[in-house]
C-alpha positions as CSV (number, residue, x, y, z in Angstrom):
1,X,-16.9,-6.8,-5.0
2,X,-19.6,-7.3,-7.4
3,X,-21.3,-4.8,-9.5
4,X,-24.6,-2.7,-7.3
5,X,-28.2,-2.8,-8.3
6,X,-30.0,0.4,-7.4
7,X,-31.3,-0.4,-4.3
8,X,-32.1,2.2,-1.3
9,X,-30.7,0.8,1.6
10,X,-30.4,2.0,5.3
11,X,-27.6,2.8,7.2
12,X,-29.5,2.5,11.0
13,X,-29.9,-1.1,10.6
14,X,-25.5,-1.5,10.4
15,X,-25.6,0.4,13.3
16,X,-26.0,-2.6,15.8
17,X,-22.2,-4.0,14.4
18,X,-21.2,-0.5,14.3
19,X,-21.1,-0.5,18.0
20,X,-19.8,-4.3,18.4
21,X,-16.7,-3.2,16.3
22,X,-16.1,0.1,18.6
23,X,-16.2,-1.7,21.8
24,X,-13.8,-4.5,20.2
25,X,-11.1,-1.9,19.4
26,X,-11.5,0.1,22.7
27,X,-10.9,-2.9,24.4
28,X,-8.2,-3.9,22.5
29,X,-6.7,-0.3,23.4
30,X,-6.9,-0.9,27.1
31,X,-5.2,-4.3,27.1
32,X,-2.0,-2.5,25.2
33,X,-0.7,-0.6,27.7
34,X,-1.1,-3.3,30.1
35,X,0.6,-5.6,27.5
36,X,3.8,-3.5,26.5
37,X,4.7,-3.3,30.4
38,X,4.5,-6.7,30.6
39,X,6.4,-7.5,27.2
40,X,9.5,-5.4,28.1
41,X,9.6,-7.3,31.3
42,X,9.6,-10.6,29.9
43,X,12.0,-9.8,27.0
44,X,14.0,-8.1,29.7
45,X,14.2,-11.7,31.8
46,X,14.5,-13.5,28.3
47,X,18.0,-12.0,27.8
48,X,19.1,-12.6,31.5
49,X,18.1,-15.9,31.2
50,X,19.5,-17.1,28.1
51,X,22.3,-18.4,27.5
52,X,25.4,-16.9,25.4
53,X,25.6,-17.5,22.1
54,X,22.3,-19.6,21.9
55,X,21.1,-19.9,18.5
56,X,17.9,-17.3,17.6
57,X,14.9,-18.7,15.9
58,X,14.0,-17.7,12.5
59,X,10.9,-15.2,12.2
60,X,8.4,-16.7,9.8
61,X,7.1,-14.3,6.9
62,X,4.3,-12.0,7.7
63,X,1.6,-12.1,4.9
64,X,0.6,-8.6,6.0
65,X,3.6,-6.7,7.3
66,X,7.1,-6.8,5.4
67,X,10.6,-6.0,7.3
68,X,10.6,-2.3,8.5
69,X,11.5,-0.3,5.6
70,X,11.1,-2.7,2.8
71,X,8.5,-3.5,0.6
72,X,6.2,-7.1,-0.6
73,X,4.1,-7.9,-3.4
74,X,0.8,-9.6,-3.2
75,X,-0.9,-11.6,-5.9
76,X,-4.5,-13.0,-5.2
77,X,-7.4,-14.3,-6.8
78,X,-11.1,-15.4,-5.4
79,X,-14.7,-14.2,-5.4
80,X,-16.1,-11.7,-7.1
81,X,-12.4,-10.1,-8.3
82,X,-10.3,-12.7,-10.4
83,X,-7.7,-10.8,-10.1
84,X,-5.7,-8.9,-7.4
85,X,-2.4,-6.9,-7.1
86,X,-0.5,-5.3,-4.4
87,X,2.0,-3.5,-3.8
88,X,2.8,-2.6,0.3
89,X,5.6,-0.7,2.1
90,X,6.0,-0.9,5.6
91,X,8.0,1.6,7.6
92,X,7.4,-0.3,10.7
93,X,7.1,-4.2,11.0
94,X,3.4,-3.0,12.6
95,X,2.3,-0.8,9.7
96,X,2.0,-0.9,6.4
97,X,0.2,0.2,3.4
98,X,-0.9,-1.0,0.2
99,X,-1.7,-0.1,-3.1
100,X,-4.2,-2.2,-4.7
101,X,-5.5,-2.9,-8.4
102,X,-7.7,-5.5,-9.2
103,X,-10.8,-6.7,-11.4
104,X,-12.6,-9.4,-13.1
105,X,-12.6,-8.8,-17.1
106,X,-17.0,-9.6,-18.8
107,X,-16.9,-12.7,-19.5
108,X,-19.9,-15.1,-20.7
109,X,-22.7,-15.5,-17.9
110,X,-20.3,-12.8,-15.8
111,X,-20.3,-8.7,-15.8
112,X,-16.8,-7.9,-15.0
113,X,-15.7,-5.3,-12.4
114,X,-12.2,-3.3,-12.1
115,X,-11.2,-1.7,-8.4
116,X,-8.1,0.6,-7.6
117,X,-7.2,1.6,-4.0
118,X,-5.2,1.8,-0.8
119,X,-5.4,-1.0,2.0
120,X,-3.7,0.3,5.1
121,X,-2.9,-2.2,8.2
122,X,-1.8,-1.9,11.7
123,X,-1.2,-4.0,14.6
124,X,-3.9,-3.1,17.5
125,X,-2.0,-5.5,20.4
126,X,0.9,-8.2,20.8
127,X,0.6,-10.8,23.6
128,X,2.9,-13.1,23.2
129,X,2.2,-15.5,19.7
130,X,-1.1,-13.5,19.4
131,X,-2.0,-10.1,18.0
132,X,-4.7,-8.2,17.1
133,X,-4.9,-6.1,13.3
134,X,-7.2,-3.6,11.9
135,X,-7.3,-3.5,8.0
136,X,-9.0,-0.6,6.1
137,X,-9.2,-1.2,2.5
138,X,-10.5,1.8,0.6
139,X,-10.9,0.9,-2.9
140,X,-12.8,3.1,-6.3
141,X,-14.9,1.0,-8.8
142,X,-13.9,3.1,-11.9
143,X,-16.3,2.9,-15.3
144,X,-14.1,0.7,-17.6
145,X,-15.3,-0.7,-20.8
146,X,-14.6,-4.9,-21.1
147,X,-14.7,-4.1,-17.0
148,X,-18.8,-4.1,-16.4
149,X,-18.5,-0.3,-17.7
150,X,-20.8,0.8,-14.8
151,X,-21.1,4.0,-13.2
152,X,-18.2,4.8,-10.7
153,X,-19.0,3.6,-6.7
154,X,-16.6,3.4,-3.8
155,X,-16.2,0.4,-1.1
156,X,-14.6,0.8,2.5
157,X,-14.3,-2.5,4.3
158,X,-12.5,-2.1,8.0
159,X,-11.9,-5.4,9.8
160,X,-10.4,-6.3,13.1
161,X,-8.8,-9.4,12.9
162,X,-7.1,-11.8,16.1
163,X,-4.6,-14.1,14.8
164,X,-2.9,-16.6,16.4
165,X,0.9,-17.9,14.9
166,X,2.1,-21.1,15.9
167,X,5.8,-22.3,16.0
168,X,5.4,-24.0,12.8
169,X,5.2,-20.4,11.2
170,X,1.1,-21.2,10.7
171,X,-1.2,-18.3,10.9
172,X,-4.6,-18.5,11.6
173,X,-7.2,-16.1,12.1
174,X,-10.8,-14.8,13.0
175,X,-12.3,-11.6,12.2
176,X,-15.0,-8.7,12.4
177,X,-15.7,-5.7,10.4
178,X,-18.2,-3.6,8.6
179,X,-18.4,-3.2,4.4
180,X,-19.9,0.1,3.2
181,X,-20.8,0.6,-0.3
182,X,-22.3,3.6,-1.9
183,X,-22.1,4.8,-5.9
184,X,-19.5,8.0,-6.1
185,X,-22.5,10.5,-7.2
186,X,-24.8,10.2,-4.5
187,X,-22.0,11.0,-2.4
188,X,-21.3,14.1,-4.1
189,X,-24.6,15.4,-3.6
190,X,-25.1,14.1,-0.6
191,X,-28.4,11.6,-1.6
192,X,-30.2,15.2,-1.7
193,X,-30.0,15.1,-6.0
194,X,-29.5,11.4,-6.6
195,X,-31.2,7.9,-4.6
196,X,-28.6,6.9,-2.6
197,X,-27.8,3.6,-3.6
198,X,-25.3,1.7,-1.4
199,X,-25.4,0.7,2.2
200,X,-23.5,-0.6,5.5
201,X,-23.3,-4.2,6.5
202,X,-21.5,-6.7,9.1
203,X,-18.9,-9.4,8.2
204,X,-17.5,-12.0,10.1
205,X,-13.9,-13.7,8.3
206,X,-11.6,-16.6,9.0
207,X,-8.0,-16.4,7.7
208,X,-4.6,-18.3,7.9
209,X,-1.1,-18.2,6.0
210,X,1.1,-21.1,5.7
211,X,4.9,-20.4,5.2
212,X,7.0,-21.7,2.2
213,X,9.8,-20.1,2.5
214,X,12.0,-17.4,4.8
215,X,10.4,-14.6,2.9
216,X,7.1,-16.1,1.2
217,X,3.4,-17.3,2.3
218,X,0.4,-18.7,0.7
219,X,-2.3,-17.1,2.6
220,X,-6.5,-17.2,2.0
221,X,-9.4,-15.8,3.5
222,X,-13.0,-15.8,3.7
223,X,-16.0,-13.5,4.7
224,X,-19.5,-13.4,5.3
225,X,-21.4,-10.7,4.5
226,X,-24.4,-10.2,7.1
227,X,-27.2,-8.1,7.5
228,X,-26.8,-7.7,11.7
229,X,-25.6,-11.9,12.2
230,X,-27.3,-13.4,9.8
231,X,-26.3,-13.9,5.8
232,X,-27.1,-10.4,3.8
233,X,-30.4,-11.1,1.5
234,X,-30.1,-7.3,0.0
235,X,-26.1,-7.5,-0.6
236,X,-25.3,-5.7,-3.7
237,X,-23.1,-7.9,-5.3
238,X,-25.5,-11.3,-5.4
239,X,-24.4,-13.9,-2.8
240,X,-22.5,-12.6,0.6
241,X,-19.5,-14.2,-0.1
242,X,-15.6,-12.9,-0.4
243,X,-13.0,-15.0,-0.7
244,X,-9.7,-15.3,-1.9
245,X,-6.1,-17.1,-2.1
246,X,-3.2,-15.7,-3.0
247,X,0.7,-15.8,-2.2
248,X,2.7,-12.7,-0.4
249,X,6.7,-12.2,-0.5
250,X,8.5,-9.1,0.7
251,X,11.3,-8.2,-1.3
């Protein structure tokens, strides 16, 4: 996330993805119940059916979720943060959550940025070798010198991701969300003492995860950052653009 100009930006105009992400994850709720029955009835006839002592397949690594009860370290880098850290625990093998430090040191032609945060996941619905997650980053832009030393501001960025896995172990994946941006003191005021400067727009993301080993996977992503669906002109951090590649192992 790139630094924010001071720009007053409003939030009626992100209301239009708003709604398409709400009706996304209530319909994803109604299929679930539907899609548990029908799970524990084929896993039921699964075990009838197959045959003793067959050899079981070997899960391939989850970029996002490590074993229940264990943890996975994340190492990324991309657009606009160089670098990014995390560290995830996940008491269920459908939850988890991360803690996050990035940043992107000054460097010539480029004001820097540093980020600390939380980035919580959980899977929505399973059918069968397809499932559906919400991620909800929360992260705090803190004023660092050698770090763009800007004024603090905050960034939530929920997305609701379907993802298909092949046998191969391959992951791919298509996404929609909503970024919101806003600078940490007109929030605490409320915009009543300060311009708010921030705002609320639409992203649509592709993803996948390729497998190297029983417990490792290089994984990459990208978003668009739109004002309702088309590209952002008044995105605060210069061209609507995140991406990012990095490699995930749980421990």
């Amino acid at each position: 996330m790139m630094p924010m100009d001071r720009t007053r930006t409003s939030f009626i105009e992100a209301a239009a993805p708003a709604r398409l992400l709400a009706i996304i994850i209530a319909w994803t709720c109604l299929l679930r119940a539907g899609s548990a029955r029908a799970q524990k009835f084929q896993s039921s006839q699964a075990v009838m059916d197959e045959p003793i002592g067959s050899p079981q397949p070997i899960p391939a690594p989850d970029y996002l979720f490590a074993p229940a009860g264990t943890f996975s370290i994340t190492l990324a880098s991309g657009i606009p943060l160089l670098g990014i850290g995390e560290l995830t625990y996940s008491p269920t093998d459908r939850f988890a959550m991360g803690g996050v430090v990035a940043g992107t040191p000054d460097l010539p032609g480029v004001q820097g940025t540093a980020a600390i945060g939380l980035r919580p996941r959980g899977v929505v619905l399973v059918e069968g070798s397809w499932r559906s997650v919400l991620v909800v980053p929360v992260l705090y832009y803190p004023k660092v010198p050698g770090f763009g030393d800007r004024d603090p501001w905050v960034l939530t960025r929920p997305t609701l991701t379907l993802e298909k896995t092949f046998v191969s172990g391959v992951r791919l994946s298509a996404g929609v969300g909503l970024i919101a941006a806003a600078c940490t003191e007109s929030l605490f005021t409320l915009g009543l003492e300060h311009t708010v400067m921030g705002g609320v727009w639409s992203t649509a993301s592709l993803g996948g995860a390729v497998p190297i080993s029983a417990h490792t996977s290089l994984f990459g992503e990208a978003s668009l950052i739109m004002r309702g669906i088309v590209p952002a002109s008044d995105w605060l951090g210069g061209a609507p653009i995140v991406a990012l590649v990095g490699i995930a192992t749980s421990l």
